[in-house]
ROLOMI-436580 format. One record per residue (C-alpha): residue number from 1; chain; x, y, z negated. Coordinates in steps of 0.05 Angstrom, whole numbers, plus 5000, padded with zeros to 4 digits. Layout:
<nodes>
+-----+--------+------+------+------+
| num | chaine |   xx |   yy |   zz |
+-----+--------+------+------+------+
| NUM |      A |    X |    Y |    Z |
...
+-----+--------+------+------+------+
</nodes>
This chain:
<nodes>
+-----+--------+------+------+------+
| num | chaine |   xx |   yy |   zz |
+-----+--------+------+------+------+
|   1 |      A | 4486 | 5159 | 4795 |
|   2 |      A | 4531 | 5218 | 4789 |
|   3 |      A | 4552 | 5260 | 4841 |
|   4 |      A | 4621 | 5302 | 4860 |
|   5 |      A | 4635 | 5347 | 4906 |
|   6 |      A | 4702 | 5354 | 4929 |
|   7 |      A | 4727 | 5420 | 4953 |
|   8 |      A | 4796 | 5443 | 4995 |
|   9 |      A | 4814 | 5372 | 5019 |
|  10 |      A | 4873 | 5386 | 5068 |
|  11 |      A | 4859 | 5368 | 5134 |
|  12 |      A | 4914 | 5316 | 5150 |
|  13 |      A | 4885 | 5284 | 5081 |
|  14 |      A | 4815 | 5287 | 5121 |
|  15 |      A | 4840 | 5257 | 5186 |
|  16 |      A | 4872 | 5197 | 5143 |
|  17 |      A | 4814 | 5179 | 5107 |
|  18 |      A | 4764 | 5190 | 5160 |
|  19 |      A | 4814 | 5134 | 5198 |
|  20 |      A | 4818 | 5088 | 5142 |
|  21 |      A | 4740 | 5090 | 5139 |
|  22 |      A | 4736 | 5081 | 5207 |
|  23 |      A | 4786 | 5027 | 5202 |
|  24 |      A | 4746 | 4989 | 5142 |
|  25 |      A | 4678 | 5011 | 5180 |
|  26 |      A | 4656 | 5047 | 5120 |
|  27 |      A | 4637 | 5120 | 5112 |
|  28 |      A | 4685 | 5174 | 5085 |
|  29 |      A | 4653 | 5172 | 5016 |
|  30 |      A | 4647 | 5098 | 5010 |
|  31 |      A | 4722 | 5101 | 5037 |
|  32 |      A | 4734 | 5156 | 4982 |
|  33 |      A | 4692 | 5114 | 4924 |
|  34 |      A | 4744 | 5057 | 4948 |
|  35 |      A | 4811 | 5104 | 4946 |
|  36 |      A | 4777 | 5130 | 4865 |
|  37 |      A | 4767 | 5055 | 4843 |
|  38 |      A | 4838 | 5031 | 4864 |
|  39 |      A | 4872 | 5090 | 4832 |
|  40 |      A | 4837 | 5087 | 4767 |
|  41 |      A | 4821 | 5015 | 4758 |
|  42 |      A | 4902 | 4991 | 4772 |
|  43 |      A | 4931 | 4952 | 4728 |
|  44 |      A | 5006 | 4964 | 4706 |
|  45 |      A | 5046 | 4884 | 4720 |
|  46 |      A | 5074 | 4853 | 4654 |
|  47 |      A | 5147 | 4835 | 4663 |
|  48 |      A | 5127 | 4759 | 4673 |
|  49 |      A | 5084 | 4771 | 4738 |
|  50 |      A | 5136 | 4813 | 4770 |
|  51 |      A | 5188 | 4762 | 4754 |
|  52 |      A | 5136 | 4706 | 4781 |
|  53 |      A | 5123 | 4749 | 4843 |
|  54 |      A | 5203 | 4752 | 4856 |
|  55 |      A | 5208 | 4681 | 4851 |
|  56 |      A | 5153 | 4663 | 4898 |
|  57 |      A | 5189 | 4714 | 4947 |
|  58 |      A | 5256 | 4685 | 4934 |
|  59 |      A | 5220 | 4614 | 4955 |
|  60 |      A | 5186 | 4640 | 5013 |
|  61 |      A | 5256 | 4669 | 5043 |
|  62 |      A | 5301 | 4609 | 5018 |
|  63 |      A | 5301 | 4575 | 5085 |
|  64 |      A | 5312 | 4647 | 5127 |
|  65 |      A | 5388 | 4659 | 5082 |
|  66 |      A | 5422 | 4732 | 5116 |
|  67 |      A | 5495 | 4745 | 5114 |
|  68 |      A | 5521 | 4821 | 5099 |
|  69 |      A | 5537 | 4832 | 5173 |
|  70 |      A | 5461 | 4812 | 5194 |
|  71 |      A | 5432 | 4857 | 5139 |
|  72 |      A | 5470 | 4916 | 5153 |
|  73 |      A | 5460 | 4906 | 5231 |
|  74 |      A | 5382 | 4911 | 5214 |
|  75 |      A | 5400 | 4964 | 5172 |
|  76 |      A | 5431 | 5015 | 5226 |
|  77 |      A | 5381 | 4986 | 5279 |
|  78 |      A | 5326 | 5020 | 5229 |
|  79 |      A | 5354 | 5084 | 5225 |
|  80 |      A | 5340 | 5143 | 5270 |
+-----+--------+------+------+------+
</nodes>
């Protein structure tokens, strides 16, 4: 199996993966191997799956309806 070495990895990029490993109880090169295969190995989404995707979301929110002044509420209450 091949082997890389990886060189200059910023520190904050460190910390964060040494987390996520932590997080996923994996090492930081299994966590790496993970991070390689999802950035190489995704798939772009034909029109039809985003449109299916938008309708499942529009089903799963039809019973929760928001008015303007409720959105924009949340809106400000999100901001710093």
């Amino acid at each position: 199996m091949p082997t890389l070495t990886i060189k200059n990895i910023p520190e904050d990029l460190y910390r964060e993966l040494k987390r996520q490993a932590e997080m996923n109880r994996r090492s930081i090169n299994s966590q790496v191997i993970v991070c390689i295969e999802k950035a190489t190995r995704s798939q772009r989404l034909q029109p039809e799956q985003y449109i299916a995707r938008a309708r499942d979301l529009r089903n799963k929110t039809a019973g929760h309806p928001i008015g303007d002044e409720q959105f924009n509420e949340a809106k400000a209450q999100g901001r710093p």
